[in-house]
Residue frames as a rotation matrix with the C-alpha (Angstrom) as fourth column:
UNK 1
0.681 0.334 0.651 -60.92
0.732 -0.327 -0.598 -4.90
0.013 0.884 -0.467 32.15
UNK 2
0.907 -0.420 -0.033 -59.03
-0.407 -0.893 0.190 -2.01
-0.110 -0.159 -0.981 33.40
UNK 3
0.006 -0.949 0.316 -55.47
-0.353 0.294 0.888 -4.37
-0.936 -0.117 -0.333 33.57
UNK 4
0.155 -0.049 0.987 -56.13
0.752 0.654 -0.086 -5.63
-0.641 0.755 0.139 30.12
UNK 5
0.969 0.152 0.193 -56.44
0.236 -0.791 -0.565 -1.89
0.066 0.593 -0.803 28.69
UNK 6
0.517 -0.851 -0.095 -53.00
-0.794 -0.518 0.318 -1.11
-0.320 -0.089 -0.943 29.95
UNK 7
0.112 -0.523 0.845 -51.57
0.293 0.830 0.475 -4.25
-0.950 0.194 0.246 28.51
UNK 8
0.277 0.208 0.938 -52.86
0.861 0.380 -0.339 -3.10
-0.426 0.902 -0.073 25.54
UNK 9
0.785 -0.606 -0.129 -51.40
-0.618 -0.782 -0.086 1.17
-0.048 0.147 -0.988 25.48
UNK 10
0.356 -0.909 -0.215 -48.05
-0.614 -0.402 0.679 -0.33
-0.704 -0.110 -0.702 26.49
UNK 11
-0.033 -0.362 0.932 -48.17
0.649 0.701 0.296 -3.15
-0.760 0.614 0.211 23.47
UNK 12
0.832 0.472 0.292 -49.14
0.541 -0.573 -0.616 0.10
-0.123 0.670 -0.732 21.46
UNK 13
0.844 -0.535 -0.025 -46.55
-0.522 -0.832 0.184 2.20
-0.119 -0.143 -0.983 22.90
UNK 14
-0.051 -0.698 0.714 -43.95
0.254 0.682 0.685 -0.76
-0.966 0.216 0.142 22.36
UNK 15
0.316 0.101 0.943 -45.22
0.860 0.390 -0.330 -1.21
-0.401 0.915 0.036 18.50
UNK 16
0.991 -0.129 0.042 -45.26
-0.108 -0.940 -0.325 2.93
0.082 0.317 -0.945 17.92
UNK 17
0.355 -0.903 0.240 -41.75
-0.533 0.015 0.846 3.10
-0.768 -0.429 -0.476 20.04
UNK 18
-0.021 -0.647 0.762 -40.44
0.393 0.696 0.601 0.23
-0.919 0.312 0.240 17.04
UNK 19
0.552 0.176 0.815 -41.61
0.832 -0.177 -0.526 1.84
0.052 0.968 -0.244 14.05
UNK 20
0.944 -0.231 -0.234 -40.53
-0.203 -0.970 0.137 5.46
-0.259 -0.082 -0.963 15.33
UNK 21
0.635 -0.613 -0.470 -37.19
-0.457 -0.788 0.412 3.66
-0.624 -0.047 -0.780 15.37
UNK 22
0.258 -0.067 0.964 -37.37
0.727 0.671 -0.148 1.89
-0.636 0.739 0.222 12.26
UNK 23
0.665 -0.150 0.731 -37.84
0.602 -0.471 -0.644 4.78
0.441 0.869 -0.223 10.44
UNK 24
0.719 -0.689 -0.091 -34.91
-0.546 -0.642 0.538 6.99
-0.429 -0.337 -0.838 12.32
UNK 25
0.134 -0.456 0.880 -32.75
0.091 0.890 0.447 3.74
-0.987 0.021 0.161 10.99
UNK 26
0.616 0.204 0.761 -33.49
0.580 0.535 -0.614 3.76
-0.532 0.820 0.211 7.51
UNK 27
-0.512 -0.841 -0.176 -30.96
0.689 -0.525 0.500 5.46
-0.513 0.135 0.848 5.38
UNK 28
0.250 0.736 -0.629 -31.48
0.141 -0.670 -0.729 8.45
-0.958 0.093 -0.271 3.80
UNK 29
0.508 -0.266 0.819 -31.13
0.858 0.071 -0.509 8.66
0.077 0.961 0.264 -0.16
UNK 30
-0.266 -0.949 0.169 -28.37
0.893 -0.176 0.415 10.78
-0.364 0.261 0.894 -1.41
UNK 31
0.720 0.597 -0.354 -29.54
0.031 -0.537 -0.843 14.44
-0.693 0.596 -0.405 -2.59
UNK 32
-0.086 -0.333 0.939 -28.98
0.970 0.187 0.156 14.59
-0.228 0.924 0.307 -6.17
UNK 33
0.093 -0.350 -0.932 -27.32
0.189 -0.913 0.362 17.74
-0.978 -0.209 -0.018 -7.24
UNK 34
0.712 0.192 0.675 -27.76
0.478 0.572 -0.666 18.82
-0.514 0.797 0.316 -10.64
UNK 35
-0.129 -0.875 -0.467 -24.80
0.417 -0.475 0.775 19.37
-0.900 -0.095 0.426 -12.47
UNK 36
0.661 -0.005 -0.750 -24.68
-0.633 -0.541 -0.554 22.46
-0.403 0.841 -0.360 -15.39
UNK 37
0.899 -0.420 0.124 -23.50
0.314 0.421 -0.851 21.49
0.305 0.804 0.510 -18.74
UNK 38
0.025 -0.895 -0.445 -20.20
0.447 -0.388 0.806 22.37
-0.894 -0.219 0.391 -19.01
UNK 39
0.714 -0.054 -0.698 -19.25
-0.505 -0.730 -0.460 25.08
-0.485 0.681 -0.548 -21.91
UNK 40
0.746 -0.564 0.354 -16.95
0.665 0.655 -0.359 23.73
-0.029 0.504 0.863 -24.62
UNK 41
0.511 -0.388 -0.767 -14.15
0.335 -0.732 0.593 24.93
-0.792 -0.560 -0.244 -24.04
UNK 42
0.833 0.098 -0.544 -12.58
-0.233 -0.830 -0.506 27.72
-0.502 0.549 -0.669 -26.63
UNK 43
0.060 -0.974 0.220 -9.76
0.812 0.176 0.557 27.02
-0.581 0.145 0.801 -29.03
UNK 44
0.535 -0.482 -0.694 -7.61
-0.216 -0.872 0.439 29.67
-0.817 -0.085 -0.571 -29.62
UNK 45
0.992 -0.128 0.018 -6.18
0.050 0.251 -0.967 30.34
0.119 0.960 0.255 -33.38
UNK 46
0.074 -0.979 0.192 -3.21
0.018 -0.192 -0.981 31.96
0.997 0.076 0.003 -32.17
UNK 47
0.635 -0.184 -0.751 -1.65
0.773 0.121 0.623 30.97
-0.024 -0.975 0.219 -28.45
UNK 48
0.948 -0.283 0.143 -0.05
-0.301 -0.946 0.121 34.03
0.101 -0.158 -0.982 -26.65
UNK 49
0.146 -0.905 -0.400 3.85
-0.017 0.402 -0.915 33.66
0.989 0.140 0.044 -26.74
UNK 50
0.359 -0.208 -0.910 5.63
0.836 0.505 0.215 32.10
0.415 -0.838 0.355 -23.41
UNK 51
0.946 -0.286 0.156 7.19
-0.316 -0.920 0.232 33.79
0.077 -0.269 -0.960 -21.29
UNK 52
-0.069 -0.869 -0.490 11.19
-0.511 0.453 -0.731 33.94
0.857 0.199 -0.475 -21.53
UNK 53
0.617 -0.446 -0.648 13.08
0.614 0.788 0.042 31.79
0.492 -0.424 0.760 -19.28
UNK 54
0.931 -0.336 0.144 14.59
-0.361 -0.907 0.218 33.86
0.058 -0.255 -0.965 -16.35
UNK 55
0.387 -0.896 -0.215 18.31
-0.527 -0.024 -0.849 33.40
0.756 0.442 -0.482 -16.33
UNK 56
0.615 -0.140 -0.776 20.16
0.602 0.720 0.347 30.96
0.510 -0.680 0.526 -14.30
UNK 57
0.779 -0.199 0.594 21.91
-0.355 -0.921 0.157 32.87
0.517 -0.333 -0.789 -12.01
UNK 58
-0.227 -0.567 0.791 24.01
-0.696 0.663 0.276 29.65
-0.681 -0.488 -0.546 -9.64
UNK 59
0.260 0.057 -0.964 24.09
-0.857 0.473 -0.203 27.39
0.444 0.879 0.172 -12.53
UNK 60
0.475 -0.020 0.880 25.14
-0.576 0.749 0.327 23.37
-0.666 -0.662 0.344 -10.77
UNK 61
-0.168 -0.524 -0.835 27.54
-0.981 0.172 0.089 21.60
0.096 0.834 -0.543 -12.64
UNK 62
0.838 0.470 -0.278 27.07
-0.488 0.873 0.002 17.89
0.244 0.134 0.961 -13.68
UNK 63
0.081 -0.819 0.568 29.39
-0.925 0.151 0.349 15.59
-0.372 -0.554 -0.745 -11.84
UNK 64
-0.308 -0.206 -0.929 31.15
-0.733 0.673 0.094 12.58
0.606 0.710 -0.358 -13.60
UNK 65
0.916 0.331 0.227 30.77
-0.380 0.536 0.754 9.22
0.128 -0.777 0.616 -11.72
UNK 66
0.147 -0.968 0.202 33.77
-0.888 -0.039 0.459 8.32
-0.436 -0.247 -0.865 -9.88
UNK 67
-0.638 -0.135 0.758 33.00
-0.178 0.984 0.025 4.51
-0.749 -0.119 -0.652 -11.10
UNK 68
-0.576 0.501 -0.646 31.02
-0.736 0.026 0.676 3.37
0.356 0.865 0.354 -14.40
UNK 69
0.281 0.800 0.530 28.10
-0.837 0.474 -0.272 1.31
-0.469 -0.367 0.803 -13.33
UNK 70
-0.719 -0.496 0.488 28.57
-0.542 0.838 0.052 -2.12
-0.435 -0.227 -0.871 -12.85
UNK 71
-0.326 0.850 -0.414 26.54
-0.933 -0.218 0.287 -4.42
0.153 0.480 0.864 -14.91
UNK 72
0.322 0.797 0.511 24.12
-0.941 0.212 0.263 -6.40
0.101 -0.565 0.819 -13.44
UNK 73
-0.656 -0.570 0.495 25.20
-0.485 0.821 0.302 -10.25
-0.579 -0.042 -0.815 -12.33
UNK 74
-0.243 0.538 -0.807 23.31
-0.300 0.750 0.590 -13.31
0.922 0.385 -0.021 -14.02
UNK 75
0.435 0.494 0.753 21.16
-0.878 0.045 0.477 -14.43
0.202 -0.868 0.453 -11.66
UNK 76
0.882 0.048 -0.469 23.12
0.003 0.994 0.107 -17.92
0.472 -0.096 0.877 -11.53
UNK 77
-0.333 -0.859 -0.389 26.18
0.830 -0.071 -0.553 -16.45
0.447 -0.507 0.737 -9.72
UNK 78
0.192 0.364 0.912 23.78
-0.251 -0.880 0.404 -14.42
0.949 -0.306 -0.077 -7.36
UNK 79
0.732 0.126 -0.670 24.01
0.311 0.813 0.492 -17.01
0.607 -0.568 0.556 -5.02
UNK 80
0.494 -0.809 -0.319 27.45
0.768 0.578 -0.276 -16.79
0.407 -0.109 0.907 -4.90
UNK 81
-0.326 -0.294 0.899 28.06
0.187 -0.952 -0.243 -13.26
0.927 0.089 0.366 -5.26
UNK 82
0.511 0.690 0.513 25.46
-0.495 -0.252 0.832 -12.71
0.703 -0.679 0.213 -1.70
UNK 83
0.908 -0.088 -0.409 27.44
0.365 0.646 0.670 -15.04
0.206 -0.758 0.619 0.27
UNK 84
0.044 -0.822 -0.568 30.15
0.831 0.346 -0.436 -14.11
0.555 -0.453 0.698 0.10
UNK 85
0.081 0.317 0.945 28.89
-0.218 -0.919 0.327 -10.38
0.973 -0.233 -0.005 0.47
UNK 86
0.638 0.640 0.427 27.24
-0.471 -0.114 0.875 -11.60
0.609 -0.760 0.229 3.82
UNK 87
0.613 -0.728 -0.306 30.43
0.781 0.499 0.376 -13.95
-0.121 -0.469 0.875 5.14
UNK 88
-0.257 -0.907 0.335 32.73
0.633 -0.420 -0.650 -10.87
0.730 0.045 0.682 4.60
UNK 89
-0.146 0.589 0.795 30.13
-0.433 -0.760 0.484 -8.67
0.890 -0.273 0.366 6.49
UNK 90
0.601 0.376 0.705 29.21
-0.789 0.140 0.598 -10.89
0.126 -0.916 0.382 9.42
UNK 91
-0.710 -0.616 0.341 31.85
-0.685 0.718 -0.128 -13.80
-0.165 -0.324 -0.931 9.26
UNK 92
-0.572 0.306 -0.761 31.25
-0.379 0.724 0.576 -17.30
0.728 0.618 -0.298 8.47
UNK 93
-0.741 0.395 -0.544 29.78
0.634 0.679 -0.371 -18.84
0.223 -0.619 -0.753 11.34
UNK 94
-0.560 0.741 -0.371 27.12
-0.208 -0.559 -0.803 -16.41
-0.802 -0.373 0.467 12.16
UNK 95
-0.227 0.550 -0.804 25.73
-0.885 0.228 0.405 -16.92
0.406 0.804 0.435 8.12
UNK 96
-0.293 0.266 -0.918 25.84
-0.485 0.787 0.382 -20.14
0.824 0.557 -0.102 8.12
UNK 97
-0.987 -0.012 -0.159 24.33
0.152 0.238 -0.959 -20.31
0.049 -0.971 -0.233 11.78
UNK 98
-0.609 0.578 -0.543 21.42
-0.210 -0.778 -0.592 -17.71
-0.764 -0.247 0.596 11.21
UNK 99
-0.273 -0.008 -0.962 21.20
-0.742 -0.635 0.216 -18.03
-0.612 0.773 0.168 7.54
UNK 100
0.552 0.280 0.786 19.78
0.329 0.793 -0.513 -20.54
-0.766 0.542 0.345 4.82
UNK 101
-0.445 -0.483 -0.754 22.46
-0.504 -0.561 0.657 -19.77
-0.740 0.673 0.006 1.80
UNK 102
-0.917 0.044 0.396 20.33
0.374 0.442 0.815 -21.86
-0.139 0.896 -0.422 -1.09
UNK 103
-0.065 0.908 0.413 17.90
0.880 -0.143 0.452 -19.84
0.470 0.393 -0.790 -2.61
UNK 104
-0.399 -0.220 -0.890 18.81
0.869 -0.401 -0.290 -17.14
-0.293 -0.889 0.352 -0.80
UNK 105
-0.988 0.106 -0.112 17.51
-0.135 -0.945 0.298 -14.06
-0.074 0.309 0.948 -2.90
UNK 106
-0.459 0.845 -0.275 14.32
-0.062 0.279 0.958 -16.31
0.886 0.457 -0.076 -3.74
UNK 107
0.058 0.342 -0.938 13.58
0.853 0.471 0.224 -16.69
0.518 -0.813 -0.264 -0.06
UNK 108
-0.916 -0.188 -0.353 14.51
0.298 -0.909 -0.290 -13.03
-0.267 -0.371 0.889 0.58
UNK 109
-0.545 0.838 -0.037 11.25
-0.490 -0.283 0.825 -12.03
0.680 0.468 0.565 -2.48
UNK 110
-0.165 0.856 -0.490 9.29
0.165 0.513 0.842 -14.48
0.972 0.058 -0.226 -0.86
UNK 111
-0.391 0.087 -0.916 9.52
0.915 0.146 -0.376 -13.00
0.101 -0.985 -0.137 2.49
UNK 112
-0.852 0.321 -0.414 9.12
-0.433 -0.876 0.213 -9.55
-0.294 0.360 0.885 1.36
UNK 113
-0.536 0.841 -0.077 5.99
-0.273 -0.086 0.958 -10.86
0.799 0.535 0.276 -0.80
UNK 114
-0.105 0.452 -0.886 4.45
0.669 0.691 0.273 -12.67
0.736 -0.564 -0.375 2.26
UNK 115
-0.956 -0.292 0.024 4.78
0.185 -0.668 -0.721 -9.21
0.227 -0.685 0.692 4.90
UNK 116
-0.545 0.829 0.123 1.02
-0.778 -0.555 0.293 -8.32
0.312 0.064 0.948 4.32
UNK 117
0.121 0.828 -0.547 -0.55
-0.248 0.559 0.791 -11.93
0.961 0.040 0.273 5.05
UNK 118
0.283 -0.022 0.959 -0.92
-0.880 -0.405 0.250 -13.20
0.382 -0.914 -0.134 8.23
UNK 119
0.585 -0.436 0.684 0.95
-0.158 0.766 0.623 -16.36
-0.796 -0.473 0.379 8.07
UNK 120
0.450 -0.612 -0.650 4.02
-0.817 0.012 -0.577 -17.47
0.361 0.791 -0.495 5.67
UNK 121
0.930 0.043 -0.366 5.37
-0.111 0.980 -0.167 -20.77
0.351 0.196 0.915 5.37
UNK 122
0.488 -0.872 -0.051 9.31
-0.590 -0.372 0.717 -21.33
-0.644 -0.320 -0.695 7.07
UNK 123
0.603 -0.538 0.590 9.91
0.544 0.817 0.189 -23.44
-0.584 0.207 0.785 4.54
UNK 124
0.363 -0.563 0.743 10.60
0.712 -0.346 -0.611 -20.02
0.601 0.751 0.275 2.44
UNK 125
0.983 -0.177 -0.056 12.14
-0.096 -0.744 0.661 -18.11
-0.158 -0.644 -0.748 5.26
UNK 126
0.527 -0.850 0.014 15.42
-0.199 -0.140 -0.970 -16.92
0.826 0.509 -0.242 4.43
UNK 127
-0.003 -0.321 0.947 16.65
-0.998 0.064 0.019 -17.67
-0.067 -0.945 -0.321 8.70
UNK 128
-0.717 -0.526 -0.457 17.36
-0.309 0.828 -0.468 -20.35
0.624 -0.195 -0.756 10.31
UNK 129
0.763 0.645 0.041 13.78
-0.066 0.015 0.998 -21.66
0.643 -0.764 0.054 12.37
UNK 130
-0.169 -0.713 0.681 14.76
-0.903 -0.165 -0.398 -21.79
0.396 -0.682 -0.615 15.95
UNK 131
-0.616 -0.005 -0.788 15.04
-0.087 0.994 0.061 -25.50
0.783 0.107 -0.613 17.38
């Protein structure tokens, strides 16, 4: 009798012990803060005049461009226009080692668009895969 009573405190003190930390678990609702109206706010018949403009004092003159902007290629002689960019810059055999040259701007976007996932296809990698 006496070994059955303590079975039964510490299945109590188990059951008490789970609820206590059920409820410490549970979330507490948000307190709701009430918020005052707000006043409409006043319109004014007459607005107070600005104040001046203080005076420029080191004034910055506006500089011409040395070159009139260039105006934009068609995209059907980007191709071209990038190679050769990149074969004057790094020489021919390194491009056309390193480099896929067809589709080359479209495979540039599509690497750039592909940075954030965690896998991207080489079929649109602008590189050469290694062998």
């Amino acid at each position: 009798m006496n070994r059955s009573l303590v079975i039964v405190f510490l299945l109590l003190l188990v059951a008490a012990g789970a609820g206590v930390w059920y409820w410490w678990q549970r979330p507490t609702p948000p307190a709701t803060v009430p918020v005052p109206p707000t006043p409409p706010a006043e319109t004014r018949a007459e607005e107070q005049p600005a104040a001046p403009e203080p005076e420029i004092r080191h004034p910055i003159e506006e500089v011409a461009p040395e070159q009139p902007a260039e105006a934009p290629l068609p995209p059907e002689r980007a191709d071209e226009t990038l190679e050769a960019a990149l074969v004057e810059l790094l020489g021919r055999d390194a491009v056309s080692q390193f480099l896929r040259l067809t589709d080359l701007p479209l495979r540039f976007v599509a690497t750039v668009d592909n940075l954030g996932r965690a896998h991207a296809t080489p079929k649109a990698w602008p590189v050469q895969p290694m062998p």
